[in-house]
C-alpha positions as CSV (number, residue, x, y, z in Angstrom):
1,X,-9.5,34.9,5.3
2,X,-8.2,32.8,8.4
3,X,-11.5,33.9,10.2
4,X,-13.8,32.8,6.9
5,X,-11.7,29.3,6.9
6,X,-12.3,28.4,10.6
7,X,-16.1,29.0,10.5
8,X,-16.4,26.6,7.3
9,X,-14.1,24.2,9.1
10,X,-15.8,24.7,12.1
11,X,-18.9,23.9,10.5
12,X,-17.8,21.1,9.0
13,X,-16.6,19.3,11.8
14,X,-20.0,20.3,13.6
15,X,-21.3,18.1,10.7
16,X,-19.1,15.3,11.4
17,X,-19.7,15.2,14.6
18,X,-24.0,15.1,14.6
19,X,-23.1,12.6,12.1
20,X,-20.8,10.6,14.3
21,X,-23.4,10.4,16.8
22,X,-26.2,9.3,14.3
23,X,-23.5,6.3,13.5
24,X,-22.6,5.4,16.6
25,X,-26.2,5.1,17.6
26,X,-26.6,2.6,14.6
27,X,-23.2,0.8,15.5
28,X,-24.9,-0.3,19.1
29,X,-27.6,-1.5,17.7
30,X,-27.3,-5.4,19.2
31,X,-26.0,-8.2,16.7
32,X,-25.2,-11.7,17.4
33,X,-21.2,-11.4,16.1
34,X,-20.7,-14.7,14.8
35,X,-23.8,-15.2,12.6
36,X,-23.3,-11.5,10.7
37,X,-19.7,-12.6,11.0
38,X,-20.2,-15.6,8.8
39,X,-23.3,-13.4,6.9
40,X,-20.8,-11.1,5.9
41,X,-18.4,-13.4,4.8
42,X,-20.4,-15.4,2.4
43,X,-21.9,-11.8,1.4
44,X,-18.5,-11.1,0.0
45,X,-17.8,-14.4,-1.4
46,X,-21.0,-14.5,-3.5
47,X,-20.7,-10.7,-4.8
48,X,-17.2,-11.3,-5.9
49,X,-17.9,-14.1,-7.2
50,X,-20.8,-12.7,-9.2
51,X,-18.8,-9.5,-10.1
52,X,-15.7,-11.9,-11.4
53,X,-18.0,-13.2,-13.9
54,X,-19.7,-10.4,-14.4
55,X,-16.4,-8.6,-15.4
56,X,-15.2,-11.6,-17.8
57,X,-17.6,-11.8,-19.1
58,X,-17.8,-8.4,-20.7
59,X,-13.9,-8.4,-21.1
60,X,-13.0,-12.4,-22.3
61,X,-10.2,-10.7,-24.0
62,X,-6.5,-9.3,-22.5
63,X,-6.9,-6.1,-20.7
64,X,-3.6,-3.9,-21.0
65,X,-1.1,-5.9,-19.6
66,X,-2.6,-9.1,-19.7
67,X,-1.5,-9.3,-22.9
68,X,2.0,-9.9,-21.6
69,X,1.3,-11.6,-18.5
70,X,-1.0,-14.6,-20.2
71,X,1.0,-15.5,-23.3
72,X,3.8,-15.7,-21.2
73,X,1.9,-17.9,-18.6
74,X,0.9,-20.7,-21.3
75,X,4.4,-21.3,-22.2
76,X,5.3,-21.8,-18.8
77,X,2.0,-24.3,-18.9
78,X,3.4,-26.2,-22.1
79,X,6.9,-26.3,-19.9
80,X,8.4,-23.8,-22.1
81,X,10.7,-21.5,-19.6
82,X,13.2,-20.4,-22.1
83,X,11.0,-18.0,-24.2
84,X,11.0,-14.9,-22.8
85,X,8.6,-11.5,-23.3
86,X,11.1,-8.6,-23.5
87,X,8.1,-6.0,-22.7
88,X,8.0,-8.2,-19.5
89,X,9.9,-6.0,-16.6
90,X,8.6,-8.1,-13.4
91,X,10.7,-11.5,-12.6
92,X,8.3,-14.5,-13.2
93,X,7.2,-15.6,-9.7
94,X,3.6,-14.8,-10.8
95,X,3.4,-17.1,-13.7
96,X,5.9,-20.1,-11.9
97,X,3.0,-20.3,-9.4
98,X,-0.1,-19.9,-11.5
99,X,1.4,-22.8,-13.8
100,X,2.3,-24.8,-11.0
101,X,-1.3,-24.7,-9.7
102,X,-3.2,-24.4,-13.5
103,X,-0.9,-26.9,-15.1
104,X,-1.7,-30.3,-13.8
105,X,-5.4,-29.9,-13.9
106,X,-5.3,-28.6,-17.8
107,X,-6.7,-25.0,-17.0
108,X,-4.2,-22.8,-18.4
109,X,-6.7,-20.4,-19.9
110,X,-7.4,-16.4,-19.0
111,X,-10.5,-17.1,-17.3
112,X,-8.8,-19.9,-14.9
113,X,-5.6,-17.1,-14.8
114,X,-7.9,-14.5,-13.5
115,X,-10.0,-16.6,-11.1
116,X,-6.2,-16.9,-9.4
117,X,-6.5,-13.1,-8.2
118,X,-9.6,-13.9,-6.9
119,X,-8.4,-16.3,-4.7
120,X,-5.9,-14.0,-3.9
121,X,-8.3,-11.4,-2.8
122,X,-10.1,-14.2,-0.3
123,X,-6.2,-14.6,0.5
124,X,-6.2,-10.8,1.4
125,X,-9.0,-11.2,3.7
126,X,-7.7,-13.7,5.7
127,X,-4.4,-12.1,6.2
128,X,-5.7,-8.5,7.0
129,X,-8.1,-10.2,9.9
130,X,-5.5,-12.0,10.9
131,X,-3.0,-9.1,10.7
132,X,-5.8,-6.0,12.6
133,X,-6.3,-8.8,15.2
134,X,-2.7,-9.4,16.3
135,X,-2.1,-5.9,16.4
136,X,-4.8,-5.2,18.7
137,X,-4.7,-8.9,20.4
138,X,-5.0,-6.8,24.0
139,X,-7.7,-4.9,23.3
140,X,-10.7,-7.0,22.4
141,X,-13.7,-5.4,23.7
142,X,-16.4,-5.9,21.6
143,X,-15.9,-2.6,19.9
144,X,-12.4,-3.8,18.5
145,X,-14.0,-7.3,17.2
146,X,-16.4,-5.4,14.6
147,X,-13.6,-2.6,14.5
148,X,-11.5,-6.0,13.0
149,X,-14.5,-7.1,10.7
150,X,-14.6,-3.3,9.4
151,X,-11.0,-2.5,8.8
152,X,-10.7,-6.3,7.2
153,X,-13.4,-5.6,4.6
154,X,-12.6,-1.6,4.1
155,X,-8.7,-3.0,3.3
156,X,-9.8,-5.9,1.5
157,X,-12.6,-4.0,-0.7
158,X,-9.9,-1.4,-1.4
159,X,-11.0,0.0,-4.5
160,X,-7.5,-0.1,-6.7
161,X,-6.7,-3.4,-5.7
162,X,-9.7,-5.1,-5.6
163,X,-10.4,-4.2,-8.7
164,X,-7.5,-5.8,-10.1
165,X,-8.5,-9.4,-8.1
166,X,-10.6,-9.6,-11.5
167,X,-7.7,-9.8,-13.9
168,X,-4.4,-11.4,-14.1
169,X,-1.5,-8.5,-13.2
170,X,0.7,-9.4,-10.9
171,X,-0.6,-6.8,-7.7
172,X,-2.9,-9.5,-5.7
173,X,-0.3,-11.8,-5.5
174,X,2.2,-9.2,-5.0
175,X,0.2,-8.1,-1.8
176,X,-0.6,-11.6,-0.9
177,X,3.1,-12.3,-0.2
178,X,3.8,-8.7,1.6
179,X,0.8,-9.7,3.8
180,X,2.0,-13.0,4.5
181,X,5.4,-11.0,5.7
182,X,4.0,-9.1,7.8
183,X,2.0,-11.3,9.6
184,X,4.7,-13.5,9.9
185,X,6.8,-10.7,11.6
186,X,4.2,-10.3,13.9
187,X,4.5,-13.9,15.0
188,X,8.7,-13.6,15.0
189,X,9.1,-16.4,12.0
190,X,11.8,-15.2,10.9
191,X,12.7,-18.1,8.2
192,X,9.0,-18.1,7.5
193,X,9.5,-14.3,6.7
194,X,12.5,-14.5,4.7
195,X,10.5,-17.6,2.1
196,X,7.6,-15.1,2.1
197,X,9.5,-12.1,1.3
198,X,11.9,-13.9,-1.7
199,X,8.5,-15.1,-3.2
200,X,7.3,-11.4,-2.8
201,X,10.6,-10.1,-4.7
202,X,10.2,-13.0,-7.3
203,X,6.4,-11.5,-7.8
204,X,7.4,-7.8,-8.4
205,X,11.2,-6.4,-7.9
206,X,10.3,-3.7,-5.5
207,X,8.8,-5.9,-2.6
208,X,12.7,-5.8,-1.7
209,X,11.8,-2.2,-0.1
210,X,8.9,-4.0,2.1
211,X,11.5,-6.7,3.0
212,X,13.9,-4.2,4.0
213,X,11.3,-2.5,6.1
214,X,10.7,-5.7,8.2
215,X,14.9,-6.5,8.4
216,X,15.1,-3.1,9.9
217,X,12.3,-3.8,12.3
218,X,13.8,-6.9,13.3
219,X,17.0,-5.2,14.3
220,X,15.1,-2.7,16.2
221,X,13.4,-5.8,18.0
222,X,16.4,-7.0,19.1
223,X,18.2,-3.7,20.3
224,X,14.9,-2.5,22.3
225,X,15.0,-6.2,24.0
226,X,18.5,-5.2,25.7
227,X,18.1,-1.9,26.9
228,X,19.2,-1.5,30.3
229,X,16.5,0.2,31.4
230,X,12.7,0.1,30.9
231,X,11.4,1.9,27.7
232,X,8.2,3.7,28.2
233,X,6.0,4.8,25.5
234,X,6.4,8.4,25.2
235,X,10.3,7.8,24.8
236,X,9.4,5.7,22.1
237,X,7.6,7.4,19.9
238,X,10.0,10.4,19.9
239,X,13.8,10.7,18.7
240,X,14.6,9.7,22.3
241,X,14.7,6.5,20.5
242,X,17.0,6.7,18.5
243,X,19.0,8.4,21.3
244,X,18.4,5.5,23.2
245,X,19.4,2.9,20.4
246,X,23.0,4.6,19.7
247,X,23.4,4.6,23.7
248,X,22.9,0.7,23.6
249,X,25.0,0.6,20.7
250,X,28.1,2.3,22.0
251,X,27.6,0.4,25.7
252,X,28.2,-2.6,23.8
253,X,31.3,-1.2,21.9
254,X,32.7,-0.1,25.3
255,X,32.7,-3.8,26.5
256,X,35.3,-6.0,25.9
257,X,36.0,-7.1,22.2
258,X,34.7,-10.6,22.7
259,X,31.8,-9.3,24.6
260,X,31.1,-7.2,21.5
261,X,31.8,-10.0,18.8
262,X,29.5,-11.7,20.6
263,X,26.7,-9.1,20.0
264,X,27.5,-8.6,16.5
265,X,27.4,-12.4,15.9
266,X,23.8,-12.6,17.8
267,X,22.5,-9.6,15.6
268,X,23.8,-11.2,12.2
269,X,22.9,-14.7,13.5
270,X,19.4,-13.5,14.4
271,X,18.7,-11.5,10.9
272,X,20.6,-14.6,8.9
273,X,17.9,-15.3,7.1
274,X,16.6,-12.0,5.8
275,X,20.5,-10.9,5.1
276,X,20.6,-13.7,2.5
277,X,17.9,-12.8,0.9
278,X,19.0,-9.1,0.4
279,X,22.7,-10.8,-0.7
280,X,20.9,-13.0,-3.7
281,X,18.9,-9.4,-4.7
282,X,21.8,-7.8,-4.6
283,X,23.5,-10.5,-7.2
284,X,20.9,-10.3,-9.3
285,X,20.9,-6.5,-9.6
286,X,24.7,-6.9,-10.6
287,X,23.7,-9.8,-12.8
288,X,21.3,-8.0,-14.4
289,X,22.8,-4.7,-14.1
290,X,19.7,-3.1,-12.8
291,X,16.3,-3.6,-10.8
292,X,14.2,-4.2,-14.0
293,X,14.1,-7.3,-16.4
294,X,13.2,-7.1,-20.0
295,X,12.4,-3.3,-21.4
296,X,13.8,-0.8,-19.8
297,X,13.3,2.2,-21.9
298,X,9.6,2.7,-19.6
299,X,11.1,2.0,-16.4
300,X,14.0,4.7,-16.5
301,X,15.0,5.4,-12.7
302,X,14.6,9.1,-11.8
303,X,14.0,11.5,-9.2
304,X,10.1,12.3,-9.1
305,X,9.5,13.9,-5.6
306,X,6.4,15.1,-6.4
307,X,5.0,11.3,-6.4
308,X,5.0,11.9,-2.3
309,X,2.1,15.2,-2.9
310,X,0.4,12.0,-5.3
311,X,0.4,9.9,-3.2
312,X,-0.7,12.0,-0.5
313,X,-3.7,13.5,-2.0
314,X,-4.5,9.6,-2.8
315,X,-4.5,9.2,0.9
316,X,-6.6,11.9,1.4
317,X,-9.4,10.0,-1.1
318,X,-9.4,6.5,0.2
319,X,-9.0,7.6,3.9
320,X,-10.7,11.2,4.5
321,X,-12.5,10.5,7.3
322,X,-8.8,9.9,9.0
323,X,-8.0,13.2,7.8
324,X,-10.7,15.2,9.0
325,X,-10.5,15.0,13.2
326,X,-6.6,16.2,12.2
327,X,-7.5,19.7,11.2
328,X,-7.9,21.9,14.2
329,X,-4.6,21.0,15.2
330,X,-3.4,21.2,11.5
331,X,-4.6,25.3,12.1
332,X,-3.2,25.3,15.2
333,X,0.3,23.9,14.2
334,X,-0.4,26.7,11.2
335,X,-0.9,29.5,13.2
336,X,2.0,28.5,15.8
337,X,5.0,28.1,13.3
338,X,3.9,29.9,10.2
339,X,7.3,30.6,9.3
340,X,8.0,27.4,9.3
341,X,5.1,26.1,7.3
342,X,5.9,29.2,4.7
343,X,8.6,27.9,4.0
344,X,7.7,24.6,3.8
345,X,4.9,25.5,1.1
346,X,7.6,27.6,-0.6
347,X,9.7,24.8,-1.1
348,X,6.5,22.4,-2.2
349,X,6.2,25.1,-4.8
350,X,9.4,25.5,-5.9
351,X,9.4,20.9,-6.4
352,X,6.0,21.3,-8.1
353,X,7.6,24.2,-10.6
354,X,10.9,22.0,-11.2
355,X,9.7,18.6,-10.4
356,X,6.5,17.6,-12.3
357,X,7.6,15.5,-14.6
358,X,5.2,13.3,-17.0
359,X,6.0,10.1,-18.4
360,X,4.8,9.2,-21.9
361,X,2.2,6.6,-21.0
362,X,0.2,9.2,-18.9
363,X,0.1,11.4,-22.0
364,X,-1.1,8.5,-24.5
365,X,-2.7,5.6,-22.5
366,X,-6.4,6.6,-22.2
367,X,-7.3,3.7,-20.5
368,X,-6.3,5.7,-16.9
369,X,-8.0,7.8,-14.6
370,X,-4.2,9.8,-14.3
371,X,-4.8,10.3,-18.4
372,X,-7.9,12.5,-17.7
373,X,-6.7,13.9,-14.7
374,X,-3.6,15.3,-16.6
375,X,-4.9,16.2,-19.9
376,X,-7.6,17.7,-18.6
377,X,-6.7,19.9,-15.7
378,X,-2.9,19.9,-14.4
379,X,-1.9,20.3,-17.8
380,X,-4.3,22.7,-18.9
381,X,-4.4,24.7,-15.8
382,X,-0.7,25.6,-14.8
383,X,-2.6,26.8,-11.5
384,X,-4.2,23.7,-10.9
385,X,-1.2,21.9,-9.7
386,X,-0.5,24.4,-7.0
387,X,-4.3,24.8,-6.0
388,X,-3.4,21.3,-5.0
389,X,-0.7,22.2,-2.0
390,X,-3.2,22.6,0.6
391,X,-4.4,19.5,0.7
392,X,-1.1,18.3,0.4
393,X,-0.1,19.9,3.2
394,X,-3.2,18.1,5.4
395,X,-2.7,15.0,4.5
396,X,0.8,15.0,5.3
397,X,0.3,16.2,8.4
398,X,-2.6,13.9,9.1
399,X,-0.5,10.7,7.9
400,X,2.3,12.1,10.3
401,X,-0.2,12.2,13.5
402,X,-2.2,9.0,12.5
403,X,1.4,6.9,12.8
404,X,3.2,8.9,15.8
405,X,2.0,6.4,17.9
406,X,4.7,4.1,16.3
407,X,7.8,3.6,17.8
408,X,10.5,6.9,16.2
409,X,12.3,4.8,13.9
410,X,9.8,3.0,12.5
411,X,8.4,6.0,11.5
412,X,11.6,7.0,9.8
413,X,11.7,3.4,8.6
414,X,8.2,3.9,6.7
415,X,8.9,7.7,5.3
416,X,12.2,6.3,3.9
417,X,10.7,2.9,2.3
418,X,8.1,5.1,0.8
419,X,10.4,7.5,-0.8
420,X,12.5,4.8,-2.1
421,X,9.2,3.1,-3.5
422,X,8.2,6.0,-5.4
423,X,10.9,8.7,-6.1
424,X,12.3,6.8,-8.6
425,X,9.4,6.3,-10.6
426,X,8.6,8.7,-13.3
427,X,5.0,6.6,-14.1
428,X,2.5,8.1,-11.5
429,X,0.3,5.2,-11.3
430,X,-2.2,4.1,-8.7
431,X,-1.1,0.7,-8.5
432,X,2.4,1.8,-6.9
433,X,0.3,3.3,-4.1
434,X,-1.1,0.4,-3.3
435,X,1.1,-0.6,-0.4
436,X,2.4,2.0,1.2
437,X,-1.0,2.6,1.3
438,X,-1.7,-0.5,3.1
439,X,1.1,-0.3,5.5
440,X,0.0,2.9,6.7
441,X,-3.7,1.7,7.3
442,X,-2.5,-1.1,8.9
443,X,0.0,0.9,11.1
444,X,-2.8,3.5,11.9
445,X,-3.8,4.0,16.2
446,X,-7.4,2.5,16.6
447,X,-10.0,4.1,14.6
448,X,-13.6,5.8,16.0
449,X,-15.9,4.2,14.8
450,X,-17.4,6.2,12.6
451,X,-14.2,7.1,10.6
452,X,-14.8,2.7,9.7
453,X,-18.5,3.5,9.1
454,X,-17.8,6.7,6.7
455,X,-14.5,4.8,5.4
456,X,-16.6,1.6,4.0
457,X,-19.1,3.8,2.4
458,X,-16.5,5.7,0.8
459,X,-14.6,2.5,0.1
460,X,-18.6,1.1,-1.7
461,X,-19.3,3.9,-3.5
462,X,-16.1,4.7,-5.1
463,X,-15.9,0.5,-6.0
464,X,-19.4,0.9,-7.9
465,X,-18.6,4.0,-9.9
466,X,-15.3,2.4,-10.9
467,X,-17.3,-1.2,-11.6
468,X,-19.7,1.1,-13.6
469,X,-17.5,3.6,-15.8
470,X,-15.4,-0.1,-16.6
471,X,-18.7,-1.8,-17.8
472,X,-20.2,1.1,-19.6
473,X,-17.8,3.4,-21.3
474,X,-16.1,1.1,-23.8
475,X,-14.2,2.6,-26.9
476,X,-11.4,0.7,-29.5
477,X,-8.0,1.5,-30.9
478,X,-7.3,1.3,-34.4
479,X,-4.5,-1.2,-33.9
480,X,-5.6,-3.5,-31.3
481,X,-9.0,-5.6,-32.1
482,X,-11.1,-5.8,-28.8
483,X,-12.4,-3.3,-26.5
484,X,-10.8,-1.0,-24.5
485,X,-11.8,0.1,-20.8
486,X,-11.2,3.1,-18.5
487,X,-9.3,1.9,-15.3
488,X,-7.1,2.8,-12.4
């Protein structure tokens, strides 16, 4: 069997890599950067232009949640803020700054709501340029400028969430704000950050996690700036890092008392800003007594570990060609420490048995993708869901080498901010994927060049079969009047 699995992926990868050379080929071919720069960009603005009113107008009236989100908009247009939607769960940052900009100029309707998003998703594209480019700000060659206009695009085109750039939910903005975070961080405005990131948590709840992630980062700044001794690399990208941090930490305990005050006073004084914000969340969870405004009975907190395998096999989708280069060593690290990977599988099988868990929405909403999915094959099929472990198991271990480039702990900083993302949610829903998605594209080593090329057609092709199953399968429900659409 192992024998019969290394020639296929043996031929496979032989594929890949004729392919790879084919691409590359076609990458060299000379273009003057600036003009297909700026072709590109207005390329992009006059598709999605087209395609936003394409998509309204087939659909001019609310699409699934829009029928929350826009009532409750036009009363904040008409200056009503006391009326409130219980079936709302998000605090109201979205529709505060859609009024604000809608309101004077007497455009508070759906069409005006929606062209919002799309702004938003031009937003996107500035950021993630902005973003790829600081992160690789000492290696421009000219491979890494197109890598930049690439990655931008591929991110930006990102098939769940540019999707939802054509109607009014609250995701655009939400990743507008996270975007604007972490570009801040990367230019070390830290008020800047801390206004971005309480705009983020007004948008959607959760961003909190995101903030979190860049708080910890900050602290992990300012502890690798005082070591005593040079950090190299390969020290920090292993848990000699956090060896090295606790080291640092009890050096400057072992100091005098004032010494140490001092320290503690820099470190607070320094993440000021970000620990106020994370004090006002926290009163408002004990205001509210709990994360989520509005109804509650959907957004039950749980323990749903099998989002991570979800989640992973979405990874595996959008980003394959990031996935593929990893499995040689993925046999190899197989064949070294089977045991070790037995049990591991073992106890994958033994969450999937215990832990798959279906919320109610999945079961009745046929308006998802995840609807199909389930009622057609994990639910029929009790095999299915364990058919599913391999890949599972290679796209964890692809995500794991495709970040180990980080420092340690932000590694362990990401892993935990993802499992506090998703665990507790019983809904498996594409849209939660979306960022931790993005921060693990964004936190990606450089990519070959043909992983961009293979990742944009992937990124195309999957956008027009969405666009097309949206705009031609079209069915109602008895108690709702206007058309209903399949979706993410």
């Amino acid at each position: 069997m192992n024998t019969i699995l290394s020639t296929l992926m043996r031929g496979v990868f032989w594929i890949i890599s004729k392919t790879t050379k084919c691409l590359e080929v076609l990458v060299h071919i000379e273009l003057n950067y600036d003009s297909f720069t700026k072709f590109l960009f207005f390329t992009f603005l006059a598709s999605t232009t087209l395609l936003f009113w394409y998509l309204n107008d087939i659909q001019p009236d609310y699409y699934i949640d829009e029928a929350f989100h826009v009532p409750q908009t036009l009363r904040y247009c008409a200056w009503n803020f006391t009326e409130w939607d219980p079936k709302i769960t998000t605090l109201p940052g979205l529709y505060f700054i859609t009024s604000a900009i809608l309101s004077p100029f007497n455009l508070c309707d759906i069409t005006y709501m929606r062209g919002i998003n799309v702004l938003g998703a031009f937003t996107n594209l500035y950021l993630f340029f902005n973003i790829i480019k600081e992160n690789w700000k000492s290696q421009m060659d000219w491979w890494n400028k197109w890598s930049i206009i690439g990655l931008m695009y591929n991110l930006t085109l990102f098939p769940p969430l540019y999707f939802w750039s054509f109607f009014y939910y609250t995701d655009v903005m939400s990743v507008n704000m996270v975007l604007l975070m972490f570009y801040l961080h990367q230019c070390k405005h830290t008020i800047m950050v801390a206004l971005a990131g309480l705009l983020a948590v007004l948008i959607r709840q959760t961003n909190i996690i995101w903030f979190s992630f860049f708080t910890i980062e900050r602290a992990l700044d300012i502890f690798d700036s005082r070591m005593k001794e040079p950090i190299s690399s390969e020290k920090l990208t292993t848990s000699l890092h956090f060896l090295l941090i606790w080291r640092q930490l009890m050096y400057e305990m072992r100091k005098d008392p004032l010494s140490f005050i001092k320290f503690v006073a820099q470190i607070c004084g320094s993440l000021f800003p970000y620990l106020m914000v994370c004090l006002m969340f926290i009163a408002f969870v004990a205001w509210n007594e709990g994360i989520v405004v509005g109804d509650r009975s959907a957004h039950v907190a749980t323990i749903h570990v099998c989002q991570i395998f979800y989640f992973s096999a979405f990874v595996s989708l959008f980003s394959w060609p990031y996935v593929i280069p990893h499995w040689q060593m993925c046999l190899r690290f197989l064949h070294q420490h089977w045991i070790f990977v037995s049990s591991a599988v073992a106890l994958m099988a033994a969450t999937i048995c215990s832990n798959t868990l279906v919320h109610p929405y999945i079961l009745a909403d046929n308006r998802h993708y995840s609807f199909y999915v389930w009622n057609r094959y994990m639910s029929r099929y009790a095999e299915f869901k364990y058919l599913l472990i391999p890949i599972y198991c290679a796209s964890l271990f692809a995500m794991s080498r495709n970040i180990a480039h980080l420092r340690f702990l932000t590694q362990i900083n990401y892993v935990i901010c993802v499992c506090v993302v998703l665990i507790p949610q019983l809904l498996v829903e594409p849209r939660y994927f979306i960022l931790p998605y993005i921060f693990y594209r964004l936190n990606m080593k450089r990519p070959e060049r043909w992983q961009i090329l293979c990742e944009s057609f992937t990124i195309h092709a999957i956008n027009f079969l969405h666009i097309t199953v949206f705009a031609t399968k079209v069915f109602y429900w008895k108690d709702q009047p206007y058309a209903q659409r399949i979706s993410w």
